[in-house]
C-alpha positions as CSV (number, residue, x, y, z in Angstrom):
1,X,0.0,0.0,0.0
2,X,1.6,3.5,-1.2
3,X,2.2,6.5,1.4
4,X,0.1,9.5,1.0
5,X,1.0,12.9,0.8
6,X,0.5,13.4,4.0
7,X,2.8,10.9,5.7
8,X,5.5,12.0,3.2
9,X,5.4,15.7,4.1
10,X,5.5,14.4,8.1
11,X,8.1,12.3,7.1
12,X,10.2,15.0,5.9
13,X,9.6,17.3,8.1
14,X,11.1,14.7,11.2
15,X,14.1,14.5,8.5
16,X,14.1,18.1,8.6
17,X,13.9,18.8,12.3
18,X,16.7,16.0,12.4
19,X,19.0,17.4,10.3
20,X,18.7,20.9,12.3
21,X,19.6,19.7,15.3
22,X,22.3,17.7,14.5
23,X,24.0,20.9,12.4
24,X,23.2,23.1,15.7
25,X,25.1,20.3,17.6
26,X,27.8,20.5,15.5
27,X,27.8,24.5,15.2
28,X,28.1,24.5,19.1
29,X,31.8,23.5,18.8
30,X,34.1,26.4,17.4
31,X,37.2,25.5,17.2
32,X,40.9,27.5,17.7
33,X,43.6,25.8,15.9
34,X,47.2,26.9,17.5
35,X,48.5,26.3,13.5
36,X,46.0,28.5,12.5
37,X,47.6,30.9,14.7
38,X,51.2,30.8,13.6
39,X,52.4,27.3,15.8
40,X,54.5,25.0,14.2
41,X,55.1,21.5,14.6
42,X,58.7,21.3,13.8
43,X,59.9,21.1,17.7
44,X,62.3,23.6,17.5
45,X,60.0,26.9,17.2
46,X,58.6,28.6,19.9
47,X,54.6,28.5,19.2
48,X,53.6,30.2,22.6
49,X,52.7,33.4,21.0
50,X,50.2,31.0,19.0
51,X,49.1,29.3,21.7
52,X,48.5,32.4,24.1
53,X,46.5,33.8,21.0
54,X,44.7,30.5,19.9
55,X,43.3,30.9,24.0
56,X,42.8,34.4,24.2
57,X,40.0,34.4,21.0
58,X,38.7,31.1,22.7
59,X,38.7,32.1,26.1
60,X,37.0,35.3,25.0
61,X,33.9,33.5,22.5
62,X,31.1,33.7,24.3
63,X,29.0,31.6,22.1
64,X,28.7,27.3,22.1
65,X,31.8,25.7,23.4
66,X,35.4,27.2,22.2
67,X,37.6,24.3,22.1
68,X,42.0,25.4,21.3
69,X,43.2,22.3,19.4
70,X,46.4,21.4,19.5
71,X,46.7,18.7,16.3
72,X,49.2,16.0,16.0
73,X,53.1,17.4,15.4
74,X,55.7,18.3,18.2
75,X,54.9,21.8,19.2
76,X,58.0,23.4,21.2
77,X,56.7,26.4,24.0
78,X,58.3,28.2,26.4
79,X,56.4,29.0,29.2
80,X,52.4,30.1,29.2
81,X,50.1,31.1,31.7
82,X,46.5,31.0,29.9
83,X,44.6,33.4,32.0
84,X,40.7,33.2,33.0
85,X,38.2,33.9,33.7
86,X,36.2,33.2,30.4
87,X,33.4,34.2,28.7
88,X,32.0,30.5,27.7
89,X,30.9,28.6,30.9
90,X,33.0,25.8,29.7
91,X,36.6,26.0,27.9
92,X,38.1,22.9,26.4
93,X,42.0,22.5,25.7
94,X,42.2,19.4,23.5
95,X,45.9,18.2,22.9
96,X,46.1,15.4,19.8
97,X,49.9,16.0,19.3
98,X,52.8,16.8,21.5
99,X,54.2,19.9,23.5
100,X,57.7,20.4,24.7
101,X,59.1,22.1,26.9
102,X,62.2,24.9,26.2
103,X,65.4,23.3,27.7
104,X,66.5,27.1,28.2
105,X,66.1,27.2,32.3
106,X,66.5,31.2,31.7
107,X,63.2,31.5,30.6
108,X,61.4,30.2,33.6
109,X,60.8,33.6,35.4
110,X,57.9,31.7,37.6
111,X,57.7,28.1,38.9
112,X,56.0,26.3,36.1
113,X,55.7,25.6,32.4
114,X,51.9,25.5,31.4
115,X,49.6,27.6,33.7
116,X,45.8,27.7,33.7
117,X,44.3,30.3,36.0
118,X,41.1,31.5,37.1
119,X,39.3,29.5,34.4
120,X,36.1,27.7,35.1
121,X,34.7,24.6,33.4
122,X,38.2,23.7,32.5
123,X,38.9,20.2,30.2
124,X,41.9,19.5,29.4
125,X,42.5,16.2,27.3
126,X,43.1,14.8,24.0
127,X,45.2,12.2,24.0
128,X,48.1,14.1,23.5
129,X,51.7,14.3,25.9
130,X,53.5,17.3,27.9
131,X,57.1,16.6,27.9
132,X,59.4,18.6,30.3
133,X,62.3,17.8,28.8
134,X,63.5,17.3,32.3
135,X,66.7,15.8,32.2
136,X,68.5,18.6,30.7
137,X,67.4,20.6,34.7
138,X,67.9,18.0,36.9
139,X,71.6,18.2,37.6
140,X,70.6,21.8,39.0
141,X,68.2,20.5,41.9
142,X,69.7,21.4,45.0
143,X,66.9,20.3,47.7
144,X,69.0,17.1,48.9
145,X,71.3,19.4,50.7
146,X,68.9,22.9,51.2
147,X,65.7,22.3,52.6
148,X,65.0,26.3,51.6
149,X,65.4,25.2,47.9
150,X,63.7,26.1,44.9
151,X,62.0,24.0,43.4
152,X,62.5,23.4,39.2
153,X,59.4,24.5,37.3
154,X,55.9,22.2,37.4
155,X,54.9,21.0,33.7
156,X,51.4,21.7,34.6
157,X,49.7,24.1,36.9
158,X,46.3,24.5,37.6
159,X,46.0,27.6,39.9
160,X,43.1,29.0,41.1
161,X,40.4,26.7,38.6
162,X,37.1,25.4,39.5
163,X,34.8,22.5,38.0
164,X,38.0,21.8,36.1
165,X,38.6,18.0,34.5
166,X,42.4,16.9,33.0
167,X,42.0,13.4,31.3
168,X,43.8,11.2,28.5
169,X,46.8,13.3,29.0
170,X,50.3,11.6,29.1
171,X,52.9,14.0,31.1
172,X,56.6,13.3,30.6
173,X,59.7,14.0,32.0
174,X,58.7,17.3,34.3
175,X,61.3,19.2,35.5
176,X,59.9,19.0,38.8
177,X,56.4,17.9,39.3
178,X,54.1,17.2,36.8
179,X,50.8,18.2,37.5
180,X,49.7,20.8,40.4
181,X,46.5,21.4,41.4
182,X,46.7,24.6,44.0
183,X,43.9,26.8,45.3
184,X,41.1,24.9,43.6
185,X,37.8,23.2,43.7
186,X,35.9,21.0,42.1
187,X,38.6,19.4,40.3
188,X,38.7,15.9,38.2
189,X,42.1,14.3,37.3
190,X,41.6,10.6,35.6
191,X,42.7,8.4,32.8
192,X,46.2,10.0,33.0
193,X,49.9,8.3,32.0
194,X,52.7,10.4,34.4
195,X,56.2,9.0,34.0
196,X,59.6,10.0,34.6
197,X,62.9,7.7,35.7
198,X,63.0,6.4,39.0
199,X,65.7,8.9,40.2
200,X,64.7,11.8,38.5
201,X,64.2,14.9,41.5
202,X,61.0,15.7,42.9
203,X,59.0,14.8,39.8
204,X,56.2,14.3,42.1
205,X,53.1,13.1,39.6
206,X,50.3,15.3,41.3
207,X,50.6,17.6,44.2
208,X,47.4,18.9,45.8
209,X,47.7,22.1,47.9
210,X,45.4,24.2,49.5
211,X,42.1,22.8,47.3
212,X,38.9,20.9,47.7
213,X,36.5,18.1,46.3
214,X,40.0,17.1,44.3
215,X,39.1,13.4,42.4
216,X,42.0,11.2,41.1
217,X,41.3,8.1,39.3
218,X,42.4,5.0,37.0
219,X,46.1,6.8,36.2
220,X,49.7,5.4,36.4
221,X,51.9,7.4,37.2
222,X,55.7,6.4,37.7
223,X,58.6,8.8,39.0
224,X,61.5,9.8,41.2
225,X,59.3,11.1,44.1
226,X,55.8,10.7,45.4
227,X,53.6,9.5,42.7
228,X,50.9,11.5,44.7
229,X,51.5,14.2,47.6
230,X,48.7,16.1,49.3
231,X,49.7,18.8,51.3
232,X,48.7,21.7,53.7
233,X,44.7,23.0,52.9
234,X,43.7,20.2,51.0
235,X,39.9,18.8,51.8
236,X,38.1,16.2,50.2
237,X,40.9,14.1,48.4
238,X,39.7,11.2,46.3
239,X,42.3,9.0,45.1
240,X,41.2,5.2,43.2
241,X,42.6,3.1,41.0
242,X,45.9,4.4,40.5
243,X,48.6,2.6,39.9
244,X,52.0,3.9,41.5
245,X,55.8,2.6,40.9
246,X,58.7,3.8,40.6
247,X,58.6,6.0,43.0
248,X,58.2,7.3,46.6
249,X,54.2,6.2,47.1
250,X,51.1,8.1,48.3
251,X,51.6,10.6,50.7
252,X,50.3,13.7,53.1
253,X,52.4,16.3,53.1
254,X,54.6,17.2,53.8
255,X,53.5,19.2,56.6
256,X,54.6,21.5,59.2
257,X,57.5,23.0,56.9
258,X,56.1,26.7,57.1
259,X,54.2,28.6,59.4
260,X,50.5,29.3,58.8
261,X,49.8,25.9,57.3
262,X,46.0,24.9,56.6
263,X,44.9,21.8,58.0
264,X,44.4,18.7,55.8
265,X,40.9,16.3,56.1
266,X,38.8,14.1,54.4
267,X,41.4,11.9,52.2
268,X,40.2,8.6,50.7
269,X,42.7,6.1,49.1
270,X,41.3,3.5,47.7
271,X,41.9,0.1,45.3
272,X,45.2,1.3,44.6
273,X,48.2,-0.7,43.6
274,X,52.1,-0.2,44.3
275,X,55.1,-1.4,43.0
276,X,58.3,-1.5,43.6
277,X,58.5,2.1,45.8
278,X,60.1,2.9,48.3
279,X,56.7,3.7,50.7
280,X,53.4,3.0,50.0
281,X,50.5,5.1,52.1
282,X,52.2,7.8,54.1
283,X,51.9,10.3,56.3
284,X,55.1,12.8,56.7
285,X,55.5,16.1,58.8
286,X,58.9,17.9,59.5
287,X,60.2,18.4,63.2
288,X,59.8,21.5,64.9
289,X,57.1,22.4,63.2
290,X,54.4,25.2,63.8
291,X,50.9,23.5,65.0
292,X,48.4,22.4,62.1
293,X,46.2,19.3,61.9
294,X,45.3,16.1,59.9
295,X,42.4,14.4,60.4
296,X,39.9,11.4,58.8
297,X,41.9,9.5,56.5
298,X,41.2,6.0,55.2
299,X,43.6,4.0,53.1
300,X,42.0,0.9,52.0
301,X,42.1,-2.0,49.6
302,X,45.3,-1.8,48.8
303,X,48.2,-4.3,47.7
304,X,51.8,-3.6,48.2
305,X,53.9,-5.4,45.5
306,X,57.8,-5.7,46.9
307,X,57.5,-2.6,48.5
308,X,60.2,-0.6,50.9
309,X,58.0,0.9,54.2
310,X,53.9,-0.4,52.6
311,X,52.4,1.8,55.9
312,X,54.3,4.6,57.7
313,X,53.8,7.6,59.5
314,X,57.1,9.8,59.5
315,X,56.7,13.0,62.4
316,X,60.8,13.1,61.9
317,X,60.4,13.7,58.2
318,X,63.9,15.2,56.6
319,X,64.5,15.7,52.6
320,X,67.5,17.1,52.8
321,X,70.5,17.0,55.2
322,X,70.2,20.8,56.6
323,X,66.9,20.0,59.0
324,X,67.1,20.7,62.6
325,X,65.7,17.8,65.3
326,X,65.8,20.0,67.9
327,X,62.0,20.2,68.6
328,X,59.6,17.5,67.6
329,X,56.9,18.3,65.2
330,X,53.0,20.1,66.4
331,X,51.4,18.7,63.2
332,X,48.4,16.9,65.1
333,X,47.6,13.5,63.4
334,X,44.3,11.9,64.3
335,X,41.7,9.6,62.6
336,X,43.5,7.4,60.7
337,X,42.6,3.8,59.2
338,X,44.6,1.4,57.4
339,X,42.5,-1.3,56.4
340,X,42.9,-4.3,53.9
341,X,46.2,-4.0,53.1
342,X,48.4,-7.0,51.8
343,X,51.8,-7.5,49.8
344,X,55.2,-8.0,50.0
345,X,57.3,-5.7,52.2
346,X,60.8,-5.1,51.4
347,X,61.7,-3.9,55.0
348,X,61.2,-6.2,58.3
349,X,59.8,-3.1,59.7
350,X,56.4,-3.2,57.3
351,X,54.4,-1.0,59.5
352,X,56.0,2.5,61.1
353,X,54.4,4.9,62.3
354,X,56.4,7.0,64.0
355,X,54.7,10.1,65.7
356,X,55.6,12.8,67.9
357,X,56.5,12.7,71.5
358,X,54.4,15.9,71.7
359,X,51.2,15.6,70.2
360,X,51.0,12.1,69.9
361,X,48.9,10.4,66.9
362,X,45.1,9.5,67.9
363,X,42.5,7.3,67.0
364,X,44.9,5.0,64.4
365,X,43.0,1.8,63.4
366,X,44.9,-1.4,61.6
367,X,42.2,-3.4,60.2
368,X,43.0,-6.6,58.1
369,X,46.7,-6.3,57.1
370,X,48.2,-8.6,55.9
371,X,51.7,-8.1,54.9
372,X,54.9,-9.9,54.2
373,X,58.9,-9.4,54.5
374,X,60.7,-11.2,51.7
375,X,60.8,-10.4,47.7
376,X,57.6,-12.4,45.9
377,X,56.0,-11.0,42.6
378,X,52.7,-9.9,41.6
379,X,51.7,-8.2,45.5
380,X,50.5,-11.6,46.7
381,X,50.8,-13.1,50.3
382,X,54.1,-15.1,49.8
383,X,57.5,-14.1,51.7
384,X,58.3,-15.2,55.0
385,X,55.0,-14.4,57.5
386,X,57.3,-14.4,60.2
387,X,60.1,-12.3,59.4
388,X,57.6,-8.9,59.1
389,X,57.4,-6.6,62.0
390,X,55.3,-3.2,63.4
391,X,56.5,-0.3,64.8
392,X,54.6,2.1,66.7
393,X,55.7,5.0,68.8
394,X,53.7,7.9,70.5
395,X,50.6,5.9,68.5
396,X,47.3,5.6,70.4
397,X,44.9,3.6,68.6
398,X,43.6,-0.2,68.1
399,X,43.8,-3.2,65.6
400,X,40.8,-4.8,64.1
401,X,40.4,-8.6,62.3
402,X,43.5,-10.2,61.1
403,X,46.3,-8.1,61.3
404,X,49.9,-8.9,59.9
405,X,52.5,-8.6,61.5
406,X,51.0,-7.9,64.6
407,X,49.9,-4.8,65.6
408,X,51.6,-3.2,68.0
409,X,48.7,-0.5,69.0
C-alpha cells in the first residue's frame, strides 16, 4: 500500500527537524587551531605566541563551546600562563599532538611551564603528551642538601580553577612535578599516564595544595618522588585506582614546613596498587614544626607489590640534610585507618608509624593487614609471614580482624 501525501510531508519534516539539530550540535563546537595561529610542529620553534592567541579568542567566544586544538606534530613552547576567567561557561584544551618544553632554564621567570588560571569549566584532554624535557634541569636540583630550595618548574599548573577536568593526558619528563592542582575546587584528574625515571628529582606526579573536592582516578603514574602528595589546605581528596611505581608512594604532606599551614581532612585512598617504591601510604610532617592538623583518612584495599616501608607515618620527616631535630613536630595527626592492606614488604619493619612525642597520633586503626617481608612478585601473600614486623611509637589507637605482623597498637 503507497504512502500518502501526508505521511510523506511528516516524514520530511522529522528529517528536517533531524538534520537541524544535529547541524546546531555540530555548530556549538568552534574551534581555535594553534597552527592556525602561527604554531609549528617542527619542535624547535617557539609556538607560545600562537598558543597564548589561539586561547585568548577562545577564552573570549562567548557563544557554544570554544575548544583550542592542538593537532598532532611536536609543538615546542616556552612557558604560558593561559589566563581566565572566560566568557564561555565551559573551555576545552584538546591536545592530539605533542608539546615540549624549552630546555633554556633562563626563561622560567615563575615556577611552572603551562599555567591555567582562574578559568572555570576547564577540560583539558586529548590524548596528547607534555614533555618537560627534564633531564637537561635535573643536575641543578639542590633540595638534597637545602631544605630552603627552589624547586625546578611544574609542567602543569592548575592555579586558582574550578569544576576543572584533565583526562587522557600523558605528562613526561617534568622538570619538577608534573601536575599541580593549588587553590582549587571541584577538580577531576583521571585516565592519566605520568612518567619519569626512578631517580629523577621531585618529579612528584600530582601535588594537591590548598584545594577541595579534588578526584584522582584510573592513572599510572611512575617517577623519582611521590607518585601522589597532598599537602597543607587540602579537603576532600579522592584518590582510586591508580597505579604507582617507581617511585616514593602516596603521601600527606609534607606538613609543618612553614608557618601558617592549613589543615588537611577528608582523604580517601582506595583500590590502589604499588610497586616496587620505596613507601606505599604515608603520612610525613617535618620536626619542629608550627601547629596544624590532619584528620579522617582512610587508606583501604590496597596491595603492596615488593614494597620498601607499605604503611608509615614519619613525624621526623627530613628531605635534605640541613633540617634541625631540635624540637619534635605540632602537626596533630588523628583519625587514621589502614584497612585491607596486603603484599610483600621489602623492610622487616612493614608498618611504622612514628609520631611525635608531643602531640601524639590519635584514633589510628589497623584493620585486616596482611603483609609480608621477603621479595615475591605480583603483591601476593608469599615471603616469610614471620620475618615482618610493626612499629609504633607515640601511636594511640587499636587493631581490628587479622592483622599482619602484629599490631603493636
Amino acid at each position: 500500500m503507497g504512502s500518502s501525501p501526508t505521511l510523506l510531508r511528516r516524514a520530511r519534516l522529522l528529517l528536517l527537524l533531524f538534520s537541524s539539530v544535529v547541524v546546531s550540535s555540530s555548530a556549538a563546537v568552534v574551534i581555535f587551531n594553534v597552527k592556525d595561529y602561527g604554531a609549528v610542529p617542527d619542535a624547535k620553534k617557539d609556538s607560545a605566541q600562537a598558543f597564548m592567541h589561539a586561547w585568548r579568542d577562545a577564552c573570549g567566544e562567548a557563544e557554544g563551546e570554544p575548544r583550542v586544538l592542538v593537532p598532532e606534530g611536536t609543538f615546542m613552547v616556552s612557558p604560558v600562563v593561559f589566563q581566565g576567567p572566560c566568557k564561555s561557561p565551559a573551555v576545552v584544551f584538546q591536545v592530539a599532538g605533542t608539546v615540549v618544553a624549552s630546555e633554556d632554564l633562563s626563561e622560567f621567570s615563575d615556577d611552572a611551564w603551562i599555567e591555567f588560571d582562574h578559568v572555570d569549566g576547564l577540560l583539558l584532554t586529548g590524548g596528547g603528551k607534555f614533555d618537560g624535557r627534564g633531564s637537561s634541569a635535573w643536575q641543578y636540583n639542590d633540595c638534597k642538601h637545602s631544605s630552603s630550595c627552589t624547586l625546578l618548574p611544574t609542567s602543569i599548573k592548575l592555579s586558582s580553577v574550578t569544576n576543572t577536568t584533565v583526562r587522557s593526558i600523558t605528562s613526561l619528563n617534568s622538570k619538577s612535578f608534573h601536575l599541580v592542582v593549588h587553590g582549587s575546587r571541584d577538580v577531576n584528574l583521571h585516565s592519566l599516564t605520568i612518567t619519569a625515571p626512578a631517580d629523577s628529582p621531585n618529579t612528584d606526579g600530582i601535588h594537591i595544595g590548598k584545594s577541595s573536592n579534588v578526584n584522582v582516578g584510573r592513572s599510572a603514574i611512575g617517577t623519582g618522588d611521590d607518585c601522589i602528595s597532598i599537602g597543607p589546605g587540602s579537603v576532600g581528596v579522592t584518590i582510586t585506582s591508580v597505579r604507582c611505581g617507581p617511585g616514593h608512594g602516596i603521601s600527606v604532606g609534607s606538613l609543618g614546613k612553614y608557618e601558617d599551614e592549613e589543615d588537611v581532612a577528608g582523604v580517601r585512598v582506595r583500590n590502589c596498587t604499588f610497586q616496587g617504591t620505596t613507601n606505599g601510604v604515608r603520612i610525613k610532617t617535618w620536626p619542629n614544626s608550627q601547629p596544624s592538623a590532619a584528620s579522617d583518612m582512610i587508606f583501604e584495599n590496597i596491595v603492596m607489590d615488593n614494597v620498601a616501608n607499605p604503611i608509615i607515618i614519619n613525624q621526623q620527616y627530613c628531605a635534605s640534610s640541613s633540617c634541625s631535630n631540635q624540637s619534635p613536630s605540632r602537626v596533630k595527626i588523628s583519625d587514621v585507618k589502614f584497612k585491607n592492606i596486603r603484599g610483600v614488604s621489602l623492610s622487616k619493619v612493614a608498618v611504622n608509624l612514628l609520631c611525635s612525642n608531643l602531640v601524639p597520633c590519635k584514633g589510628v586503626e589497623l584493620g585486616d593487614i596482611h603483609l609480608t617481608y621477603g621479595s615475591g612478585g605480583g603483591g601476593g601473600d608469599g615471603g616469610d609471614d614471620g620475618g615482618a614486623t610493626a612499629s609504633c611509637t607515640n601511636v594511640d589507637g587499636l587493631s581490628l580482624g587479622n592483622v599482619i605482623p602484629p599490631a603493636c597498637l
